[in-house]
C-alpha positions in Angstrom: 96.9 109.7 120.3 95.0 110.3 117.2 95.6 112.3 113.9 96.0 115.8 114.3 94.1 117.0 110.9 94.6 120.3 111.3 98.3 120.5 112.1 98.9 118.2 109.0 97.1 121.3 107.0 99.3 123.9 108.4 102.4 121.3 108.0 100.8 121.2 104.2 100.1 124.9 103.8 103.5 125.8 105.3 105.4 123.4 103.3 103.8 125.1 99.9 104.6 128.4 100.9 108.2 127.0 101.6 108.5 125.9 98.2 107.3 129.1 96.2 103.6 128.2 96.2 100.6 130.1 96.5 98.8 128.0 98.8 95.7 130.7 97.9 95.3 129.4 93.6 92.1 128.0 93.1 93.5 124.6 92.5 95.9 124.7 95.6 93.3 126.1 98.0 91.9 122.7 99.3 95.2 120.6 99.1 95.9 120.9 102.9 92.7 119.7 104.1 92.9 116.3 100.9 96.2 116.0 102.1 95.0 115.5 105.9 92.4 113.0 104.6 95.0 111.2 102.9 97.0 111.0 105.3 94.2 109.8 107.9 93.8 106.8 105.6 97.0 105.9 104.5 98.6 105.8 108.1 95.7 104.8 109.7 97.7 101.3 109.9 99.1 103.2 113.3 96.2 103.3 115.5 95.2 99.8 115.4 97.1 96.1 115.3 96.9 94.5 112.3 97.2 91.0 114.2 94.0 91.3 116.0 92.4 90.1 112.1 94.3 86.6 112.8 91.7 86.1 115.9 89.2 84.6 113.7 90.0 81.0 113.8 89.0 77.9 112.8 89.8 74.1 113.1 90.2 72.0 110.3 93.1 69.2 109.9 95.2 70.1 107.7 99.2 70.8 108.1 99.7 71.2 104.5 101.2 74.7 103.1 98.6 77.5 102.4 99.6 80.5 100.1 98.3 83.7 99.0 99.7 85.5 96.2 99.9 88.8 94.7 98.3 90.7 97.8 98.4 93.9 97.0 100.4 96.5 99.1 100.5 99.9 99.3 102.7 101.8 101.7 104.6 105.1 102.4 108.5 105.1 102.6 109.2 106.3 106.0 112.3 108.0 104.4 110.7 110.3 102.1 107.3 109.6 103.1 106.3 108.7 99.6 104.7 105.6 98.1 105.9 102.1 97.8 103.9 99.6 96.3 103.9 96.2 94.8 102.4 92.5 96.1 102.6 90.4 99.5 102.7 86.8 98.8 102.1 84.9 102.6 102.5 81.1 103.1 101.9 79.2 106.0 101.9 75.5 107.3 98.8 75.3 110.1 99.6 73.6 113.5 97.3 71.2 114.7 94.2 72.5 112.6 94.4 76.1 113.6 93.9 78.3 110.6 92.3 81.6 109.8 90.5 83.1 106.8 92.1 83.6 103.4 91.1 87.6 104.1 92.4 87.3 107.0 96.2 87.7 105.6 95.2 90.5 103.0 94.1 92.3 106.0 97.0 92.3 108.3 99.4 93.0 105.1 97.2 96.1 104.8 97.0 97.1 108.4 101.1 96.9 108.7 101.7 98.8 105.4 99.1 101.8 106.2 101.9 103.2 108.5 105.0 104.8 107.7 107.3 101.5 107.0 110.3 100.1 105.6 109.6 97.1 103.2 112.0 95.1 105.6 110.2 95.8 108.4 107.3 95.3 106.9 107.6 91.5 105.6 109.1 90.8 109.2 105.9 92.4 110.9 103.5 90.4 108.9 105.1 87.3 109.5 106.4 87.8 113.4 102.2 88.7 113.8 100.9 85.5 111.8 103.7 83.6 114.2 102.4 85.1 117.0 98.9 84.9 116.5 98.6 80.8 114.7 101.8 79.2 116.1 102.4 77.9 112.6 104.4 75.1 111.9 106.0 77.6 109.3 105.5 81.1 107.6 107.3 82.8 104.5 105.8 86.0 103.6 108.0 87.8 100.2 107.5 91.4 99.6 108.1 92.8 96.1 107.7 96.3 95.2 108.3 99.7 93.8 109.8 102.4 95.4 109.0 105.8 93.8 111.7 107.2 96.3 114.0 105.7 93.8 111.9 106.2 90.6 111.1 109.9 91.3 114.3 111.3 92.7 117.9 110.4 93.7 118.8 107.2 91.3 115.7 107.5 89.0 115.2 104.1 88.2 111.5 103.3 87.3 110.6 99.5 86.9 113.2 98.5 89.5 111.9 95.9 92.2 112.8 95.3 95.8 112.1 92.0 96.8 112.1 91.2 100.7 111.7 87.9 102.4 111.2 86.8 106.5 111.4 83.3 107.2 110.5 81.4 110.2 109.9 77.8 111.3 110.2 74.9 108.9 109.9 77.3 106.3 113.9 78.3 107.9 114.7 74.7 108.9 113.8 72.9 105.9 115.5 73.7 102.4 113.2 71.5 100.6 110.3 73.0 102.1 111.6 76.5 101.4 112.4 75.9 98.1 109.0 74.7 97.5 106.9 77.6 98.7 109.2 80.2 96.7 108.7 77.8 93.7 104.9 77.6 94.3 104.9 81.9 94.8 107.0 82.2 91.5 104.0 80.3 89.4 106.5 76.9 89.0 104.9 73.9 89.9 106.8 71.5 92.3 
Protein backbone atom coordinates (compact mmCIF):
# COMPACT_ATOMS: atom_id res chain seq x y z
CA UNK A 1 0.00 0.00 0.00
CA UNK A 2 1.24 3.35 -0.99
CA UNK A 3 0.57 7.00 0.24
CA UNK A 4 -2.71 8.21 -0.17
CA UNK A 5 -1.85 12.02 -1.05
CA UNK A 6 -5.05 13.15 -1.26
CA UNK A 7 -6.57 11.77 1.88
CA UNK A 8 -3.53 13.39 3.77
CA UNK A 9 -4.86 16.79 2.19
CA UNK A 10 -8.37 16.40 3.34
CA UNK A 11 -6.81 14.94 6.89
CA UNK A 12 -4.73 18.50 6.54
CA UNK A 13 -7.64 20.63 5.34
CA UNK A 14 -9.98 19.10 7.95
CA UNK A 15 -7.71 19.38 10.69
CA UNK A 16 -7.32 23.39 9.95
CA UNK A 17 -10.79 23.93 9.86
CA UNK A 18 -10.96 21.92 13.20
CA UNK A 19 -8.70 24.27 14.77
CA UNK A 20 -10.32 27.75 13.64
CA UNK A 21 -8.47 28.06 10.38
CA UNK A 22 -9.40 29.26 7.11
CA UNK A 23 -7.95 26.71 5.14
CA UNK A 24 -9.02 29.35 2.03
CA UNK A 25 -6.14 32.50 3.14
CA UNK A 26 -3.77 32.96 0.55
CA UNK A 27 -1.00 31.63 2.70
CA UNK A 28 -2.94 28.46 3.93
CA UNK A 29 -4.33 27.60 0.52
CA UNK A 30 -1.51 25.19 -0.52
CA UNK A 31 -0.61 23.75 2.93
CA UNK A 32 -2.61 20.44 2.34
CA UNK A 33 -1.02 19.47 -0.77
CA UNK A 34 3.08 20.61 0.96
CA UNK A 35 1.97 18.77 3.72
CA UNK A 36 1.20 15.57 1.57
CA UNK A 37 4.65 15.99 -0.08
CA UNK A 38 6.16 16.13 3.22
CA UNK A 39 4.79 13.53 4.42
CA UNK A 40 5.57 11.38 1.23
CA UNK A 41 9.31 12.04 2.04
CA UNK A 42 9.57 11.95 5.51
CA UNK A 43 7.69 8.41 5.93
CA UNK A 44 8.84 7.15 2.88
CA UNK A 45 11.14 4.97 5.29
CA UNK A 46 7.76 2.69 5.29
CA UNK A 47 7.65 1.35 1.85
CA UNK A 48 11.06 0.08 1.55
CA UNK A 49 13.74 -1.99 3.99
CA UNK A 50 16.38 -0.09 4.99
CA UNK A 51 18.61 -3.38 5.33
CA UNK A 52 18.55 -4.15 1.70
CA UNK A 53 21.54 -1.05 1.66
CA UNK A 54 23.79 -3.60 3.76
CA UNK A 55 23.80 -6.08 0.48
CA UNK A 56 26.69 -4.35 -0.95
CA UNK A 57 29.52 -6.24 0.38
CA UNK A 58 32.89 -6.54 0.39
CA UNK A 59 35.93 -8.74 1.69
CA UNK A 60 38.70 -7.40 3.24
CA UNK A 61 40.48 -8.89 6.56
CA UNK A 62 39.91 -6.98 9.01
CA UNK A 63 38.06 -7.82 12.53
CA UNK A 64 38.95 -4.65 14.06
CA UNK A 65 36.05 -2.03 15.27
CA UNK A 66 34.66 0.29 12.53
CA UNK A 67 32.65 3.49 13.70
CA UNK A 68 30.66 6.18 12.30
CA UNK A 69 29.79 9.17 14.14
CA UNK A 70 27.43 11.91 14.22
CA UNK A 71 25.03 10.44 11.37
CA UNK A 72 22.51 12.59 11.17
CA UNK A 73 18.85 11.60 11.94
CA UNK A 74 15.81 12.94 11.47
CA UNK A 75 12.58 11.29 12.47
CA UNK A 76 8.89 11.83 13.38
CA UNK A 77 7.59 10.92 16.97
CA UNK A 78 5.07 8.37 16.47
CA UNK A 79 3.30 9.94 19.56
CA UNK A 80 2.64 13.30 18.34
CA UNK A 81 3.85 12.79 14.96
CA UNK A 82 6.36 15.62 15.24
CA UNK A 83 10.09 15.83 14.78
CA UNK A 84 12.94 14.24 16.60
CA UNK A 85 16.29 14.71 15.55
CA UNK A 86 19.82 14.54 16.61
CA UNK A 87 22.95 11.95 15.44
CA UNK A 88 23.37 8.01 14.96
CA UNK A 89 26.73 6.93 15.90
CA UNK A 90 27.02 2.88 14.54
CA UNK A 91 30.11 0.64 15.38
CA UNK A 92 30.78 -2.63 14.32
CA UNK A 93 33.43 -5.48 14.47
CA UNK A 94 33.45 -7.38 10.83
CA UNK A 95 33.33 -11.24 10.81
CA UNK A 96 35.62 -12.94 8.68
CA UNK A 97 36.21 -9.98 6.25
CA UNK A 98 32.59 -9.16 5.46
CA UNK A 99 32.07 -5.45 5.52
CA UNK A 100 29.89 -2.95 3.65
CA UNK A 101 30.36 0.75 2.67
CA UNK A 102 30.84 3.53 5.08
CA UNK A 103 27.32 5.02 3.29
CA UNK A 104 26.04 2.12 3.72
CA UNK A 105 25.15 2.73 7.61
CA UNK A 106 24.05 6.47 6.98
CA UNK A 107 21.63 4.93 4.74
CA UNK A 108 19.87 2.34 6.76
CA UNK A 109 19.85 4.94 9.78
CA UNK A 110 17.90 7.06 7.27
CA UNK A 111 15.58 4.46 5.88
CA UNK A 112 14.49 3.31 9.61
CA UNK A 113 14.01 6.90 10.86
CA UNK A 114 11.88 8.17 7.67
CA UNK A 115 8.88 6.31 9.33
CA UNK A 116 6.91 7.09 12.23
CA UNK A 117 9.33 5.70 15.20
CA UNK A 118 10.26 5.66 18.65
CA UNK A 119 14.04 6.46 19.24
CA UNK A 120 14.14 2.97 21.14
CA UNK A 121 12.93 1.26 18.42
CA UNK A 122 14.83 2.88 16.29
CA UNK A 123 18.51 2.26 17.65
CA UNK A 124 17.27 -1.49 18.07
CA UNK A 125 16.14 -1.60 14.27
CA UNK A 126 19.38 -0.29 13.00
CA UNK A 127 21.39 -2.53 14.80
CA UNK A 128 19.03 -5.96 14.72
CA UNK A 129 19.34 -5.07 10.52
CA UNK A 130 23.23 -4.58 10.51
CA UNK A 131 23.09 -8.07 12.70
CA UNK A 132 21.13 -9.58 10.33
CA UNK A 133 22.48 -8.55 7.25
CA UNK A 134 26.84 -8.80 8.22
CA UNK A 135 26.75 -11.35 11.07
CA UNK A 136 29.16 -9.04 12.96
CA UNK A 137 31.29 -10.13 15.58
CA UNK A 138 29.58 -7.09 17.40
CA UNK A 139 27.44 -3.85 16.83
CA UNK A 140 26.63 -0.73 19.13
CA UNK A 141 24.62 1.81 17.44
CA UNK A 142 23.82 5.14 20.23
CA UNK A 143 21.07 7.43 19.40
CA UNK A 144 21.07 10.99 20.78
CA UNK A 145 18.48 13.47 20.03
CA UNK A 146 15.86 16.08 20.47
CA UNK A 147 12.44 15.70 20.91
CA UNK A 148 10.38 18.75 19.99
CA UNK A 149 7.36 16.73 21.55
CA UNK A 150 9.05 17.77 24.79
CA UNK A 151 10.45 21.13 23.63
CA UNK A 152 7.16 22.41 22.04
CA UNK A 153 4.53 21.22 24.40
CA UNK A 154 3.87 19.19 27.61
CA UNK A 155 7.28 19.69 29.78
CA UNK A 156 8.83 22.40 27.46
CA UNK A 157 12.27 21.60 27.82
CA UNK A 158 14.39 22.74 24.79
CA UNK A 159 18.11 21.54 24.71
CA UNK A 160 17.23 18.28 26.58
CA UNK A 161 18.83 14.99 24.98
CA UNK A 162 17.65 11.43 24.80
CA UNK A 163 20.28 9.20 24.39
CA UNK A 164 19.49 5.44 23.40
CA UNK A 165 21.75 2.60 23.04
CA UNK A 166 21.29 -1.41 21.51
CA UNK A 167 23.93 -3.63 22.15
CA UNK A 168 24.69 -6.93 20.65
CA UNK A 169 27.48 -9.47 20.35
CA UNK A 170 30.89 -8.78 21.95
CA UNK A 171 29.94 -5.32 22.02
CA UNK A 172 27.31 -7.10 25.11
CA UNK A 173 29.74 -9.75 26.19
CA UNK A 174 32.86 -7.81 26.58
CA UNK A 175 33.01 -4.68 29.06
CA UNK A 176 36.34 -3.76 27.79
CA UNK A 177 35.22 -3.80 24.43
CA UNK A 178 32.07 -1.84 25.23
CA UNK A 179 33.73 0.55 27.06
CA UNK A 180 36.05 1.26 24.29
CA UNK A 181 33.63 1.94 21.44
CA UNK A 182 31.42 4.39 23.78
CA UNK A 183 34.84 5.98 24.67
CA UNK A 184 35.97 6.15 20.98
CA UNK A 185 31.96 7.72 20.07
CA UNK A 186 32.44 10.23 22.93
CA UNK A 187 35.78 11.79 21.13
CA UNK A 188 38.18 10.12 24.19
CA UNK A 189 40.90 8.28 22.93
CA UNK A 190 41.53 4.72 24.38
Amino acid sequence: MGMDLDKIEQAVQMILEAIGEDPDREGLKDTPKRVARMYAEVFSGLHEDPSYHLNVQFSEEHEEMVIVKDIPVYSMCEHHLVPFYGKAHVAYIPRKGKITGLSKFARVVEGFARRPQLQERLTSDIADAIVAKLSPLGVLVVIEAEHMCMTMRGVKKAGSQTLTSAVRGIFKTNPITRSEAFSLIQGHRC
